[in-house]
C-alpha positions as a Python dict, from the first residue, in 0.01 Angstrom:
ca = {
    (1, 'X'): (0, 0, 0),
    (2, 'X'): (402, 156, -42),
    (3, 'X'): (515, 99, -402),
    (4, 'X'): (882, 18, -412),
    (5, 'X'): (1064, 58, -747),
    (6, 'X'): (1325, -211, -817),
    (7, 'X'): (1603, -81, -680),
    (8, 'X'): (1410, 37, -344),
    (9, 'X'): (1262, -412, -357),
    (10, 'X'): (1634, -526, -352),
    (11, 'X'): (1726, -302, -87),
    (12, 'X'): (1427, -393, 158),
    (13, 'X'): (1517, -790, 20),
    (14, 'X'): (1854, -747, 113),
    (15, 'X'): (1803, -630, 459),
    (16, 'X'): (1543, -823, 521),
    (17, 'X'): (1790, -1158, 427),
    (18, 'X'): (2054, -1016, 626),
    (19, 'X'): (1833, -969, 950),
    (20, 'X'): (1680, -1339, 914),
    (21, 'X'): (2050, -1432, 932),
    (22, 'X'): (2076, -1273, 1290),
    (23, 'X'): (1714, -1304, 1411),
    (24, 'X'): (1584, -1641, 1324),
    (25, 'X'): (1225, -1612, 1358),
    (26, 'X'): (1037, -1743, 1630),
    (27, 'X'): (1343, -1907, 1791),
    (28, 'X'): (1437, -1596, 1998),
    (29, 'X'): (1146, -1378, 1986),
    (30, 'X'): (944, -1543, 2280),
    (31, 'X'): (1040, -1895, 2283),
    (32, 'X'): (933, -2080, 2579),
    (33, 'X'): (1110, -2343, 2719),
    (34, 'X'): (977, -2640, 2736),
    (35, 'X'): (947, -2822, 3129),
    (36, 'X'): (997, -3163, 3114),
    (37, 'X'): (828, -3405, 3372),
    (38, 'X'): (1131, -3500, 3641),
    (39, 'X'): (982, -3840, 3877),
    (40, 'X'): (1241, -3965, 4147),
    (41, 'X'): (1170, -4226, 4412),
    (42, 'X'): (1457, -4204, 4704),
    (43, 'X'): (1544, -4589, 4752),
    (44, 'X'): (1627, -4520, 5115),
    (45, 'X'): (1357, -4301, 5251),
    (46, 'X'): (1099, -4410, 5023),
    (47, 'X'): (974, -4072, 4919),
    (48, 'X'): (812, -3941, 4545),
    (49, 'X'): (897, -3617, 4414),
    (50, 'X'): (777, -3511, 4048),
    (51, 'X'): (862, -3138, 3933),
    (52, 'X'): (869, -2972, 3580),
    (53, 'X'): (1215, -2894, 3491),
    (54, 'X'): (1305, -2658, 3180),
    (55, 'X'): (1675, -2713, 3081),
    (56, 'X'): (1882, -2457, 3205),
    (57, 'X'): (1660, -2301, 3431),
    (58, 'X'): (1536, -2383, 3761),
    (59, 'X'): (1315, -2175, 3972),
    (60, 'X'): (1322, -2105, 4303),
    (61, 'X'): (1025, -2330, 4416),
    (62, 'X'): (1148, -2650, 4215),
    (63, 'X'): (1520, -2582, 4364),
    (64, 'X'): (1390, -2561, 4731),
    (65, 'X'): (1200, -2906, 4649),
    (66, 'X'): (1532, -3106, 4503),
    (67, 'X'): (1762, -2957, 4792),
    (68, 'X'): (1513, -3140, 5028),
    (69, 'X'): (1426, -3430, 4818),
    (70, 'X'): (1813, -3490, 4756),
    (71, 'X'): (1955, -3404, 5142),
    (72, 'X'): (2137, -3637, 5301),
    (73, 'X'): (1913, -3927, 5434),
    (74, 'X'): (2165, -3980, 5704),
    (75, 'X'): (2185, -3652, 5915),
    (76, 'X'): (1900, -3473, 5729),
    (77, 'X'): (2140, -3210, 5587),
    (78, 'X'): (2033, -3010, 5308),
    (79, 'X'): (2273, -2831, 5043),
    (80, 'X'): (2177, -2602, 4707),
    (81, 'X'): (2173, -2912, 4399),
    (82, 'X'): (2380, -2828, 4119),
    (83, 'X'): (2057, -2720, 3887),
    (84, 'X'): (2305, -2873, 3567),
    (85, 'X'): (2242, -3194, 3691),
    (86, 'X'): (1855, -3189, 3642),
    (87, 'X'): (1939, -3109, 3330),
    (88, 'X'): (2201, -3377, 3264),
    (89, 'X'): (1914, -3629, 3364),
    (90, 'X'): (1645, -3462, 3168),
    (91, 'X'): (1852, -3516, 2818),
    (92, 'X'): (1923, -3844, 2939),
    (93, 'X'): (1532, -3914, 2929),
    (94, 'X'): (1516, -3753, 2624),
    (95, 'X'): (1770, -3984, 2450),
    (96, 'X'): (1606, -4246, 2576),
    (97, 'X'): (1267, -4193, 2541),
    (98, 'X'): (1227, -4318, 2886),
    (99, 'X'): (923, -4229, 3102),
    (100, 'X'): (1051, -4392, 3402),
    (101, 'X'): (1104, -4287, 3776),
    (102, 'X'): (1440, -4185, 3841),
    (103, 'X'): (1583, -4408, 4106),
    (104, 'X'): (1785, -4216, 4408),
    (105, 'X'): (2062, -4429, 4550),
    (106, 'X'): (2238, -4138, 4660),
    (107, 'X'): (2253, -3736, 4610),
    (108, 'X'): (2384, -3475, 4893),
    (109, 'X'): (2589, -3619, 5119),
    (110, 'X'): (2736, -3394, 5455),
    (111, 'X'): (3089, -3432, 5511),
    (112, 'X'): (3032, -3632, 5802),
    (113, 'X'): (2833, -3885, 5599),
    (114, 'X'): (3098, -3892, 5310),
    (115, 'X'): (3418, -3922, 5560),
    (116, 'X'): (3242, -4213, 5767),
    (117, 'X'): (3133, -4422, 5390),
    (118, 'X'): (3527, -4304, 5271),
    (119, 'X'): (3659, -4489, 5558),
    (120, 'X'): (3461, -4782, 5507),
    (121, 'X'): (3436, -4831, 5113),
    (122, 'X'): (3718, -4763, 4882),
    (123, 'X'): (3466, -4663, 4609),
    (124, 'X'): (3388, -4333, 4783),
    (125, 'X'): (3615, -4019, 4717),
    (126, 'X'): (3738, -3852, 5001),
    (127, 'X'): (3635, -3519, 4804),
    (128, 'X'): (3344, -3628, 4679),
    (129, 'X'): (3124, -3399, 4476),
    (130, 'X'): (2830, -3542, 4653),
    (131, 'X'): (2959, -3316, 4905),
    (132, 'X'): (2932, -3027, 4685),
    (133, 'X'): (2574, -3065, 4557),
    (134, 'X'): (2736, -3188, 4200),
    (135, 'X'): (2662, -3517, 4222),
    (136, 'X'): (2387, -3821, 4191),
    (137, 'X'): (2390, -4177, 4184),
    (138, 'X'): (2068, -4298, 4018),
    (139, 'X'): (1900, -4536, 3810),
    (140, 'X'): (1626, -4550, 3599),
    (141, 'X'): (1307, -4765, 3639),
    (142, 'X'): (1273, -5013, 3312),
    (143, 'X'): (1607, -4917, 3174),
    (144, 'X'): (1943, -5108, 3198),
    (145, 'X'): (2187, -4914, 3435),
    (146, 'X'): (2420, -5033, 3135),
    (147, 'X'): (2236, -4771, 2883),
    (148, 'X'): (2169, -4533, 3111),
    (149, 'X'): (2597, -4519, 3123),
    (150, 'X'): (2611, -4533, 2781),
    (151, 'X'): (2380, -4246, 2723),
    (152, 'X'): (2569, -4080, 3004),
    (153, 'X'): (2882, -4109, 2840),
    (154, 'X'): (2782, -3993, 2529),
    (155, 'X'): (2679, -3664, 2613),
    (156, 'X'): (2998, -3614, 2791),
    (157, 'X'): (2863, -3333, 3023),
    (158, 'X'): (3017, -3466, 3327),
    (159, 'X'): (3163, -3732, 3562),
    (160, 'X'): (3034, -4094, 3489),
    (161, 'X'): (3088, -4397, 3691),
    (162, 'X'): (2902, -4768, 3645),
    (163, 'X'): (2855, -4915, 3913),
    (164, 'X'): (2670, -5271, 3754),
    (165, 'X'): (2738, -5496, 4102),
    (166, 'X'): (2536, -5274, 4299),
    (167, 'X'): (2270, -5123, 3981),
    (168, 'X'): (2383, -4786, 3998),
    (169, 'X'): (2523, -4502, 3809),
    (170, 'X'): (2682, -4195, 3923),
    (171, 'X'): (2654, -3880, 3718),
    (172, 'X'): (2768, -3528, 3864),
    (173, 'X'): (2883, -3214, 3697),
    (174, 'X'): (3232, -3213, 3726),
    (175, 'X'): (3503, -3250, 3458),
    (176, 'X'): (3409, -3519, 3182),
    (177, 'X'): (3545, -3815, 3286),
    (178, 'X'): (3442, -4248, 3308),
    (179, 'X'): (3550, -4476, 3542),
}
């Protein structure tokens, strides 16, 4: 055992103060992140997908299986998902406490598709970030699309429409704004 005399105590108290100020303990020294369980349905092709998604991170396995889950129903193109929005939806749940199935009305979306729907609905941007891999238009099974844009809102991480004729709401990773 090291004796300390008293001035040799306050010196090793001091320092070791002024490093738990800088180093918390066990919150970056080997903290895992924790995944959190992701379902989706896709209301137009019918199909289940459940990953584990840890917020801000997204390996290259669960990325490959949201680029396909999320293509474009229409032509079957695929594009890289913005990984942010997995993890706007996962704090979403969280808030929530919801364990539903996260409802896919519509994710990637080719130019092609986007420029035919833009000519035929004014509720679709000509730029859309769907294009981009930044966007989603989901709900969420057993909660009120009307809470879901609430919760949405109030993270203010993104782009948030409500859609409530049509049950939808759109969430991407743009610029905060509502509409």
């Amino acid at each position: 055992m090291v004796e300390l005399n008293k001035r040799q105590f306050l010196i090793a108290s001091a320092q070791t103060v002024g490093g738990l100020m800088f180093f918390p303990p066990l919150k970056s020294w080997g903290a895992v992140s924790k995944k959190n369980p992701l379902s989706f349905y896709n209301t137009h092709t019918g199909e289940y997908l459940k990953i584990l998604h840890a917020t801000g991170k997204c390996p290259s396995t669960v990325q490959k299986k949201i680029n396909a889950f999320l293509r474009d129903y229409r032509t079957g193109d695929t594009h890289p998902i913005d990984p942010f929005l997995l993890d706007i939806m996962t704090k979403i749940k969280k808030m929530s406490g919801s364990k539903g199935t996260i409802e896919v009305i519509s994710g990637y979306r080719s130019p092609l598709t986007n420029k035919i729907m833009h000519e035929n609905s004014s509720g679709v941007a000509k730029k859309s970030l769907h294009m981009k891999g930044q966007a989603i238009d989901i709900r969420i099974d057993g909660m009120p699309t009307k809470k879901l844009h609430d919760l949405a809102v109030s993270l203010r991480l993104g782009g948030v429409g409500y859609y409530p004729e049509s049950d939808f709401v759109h969430l991407d990773t743009g610029d905060f704004r509502t509409w």
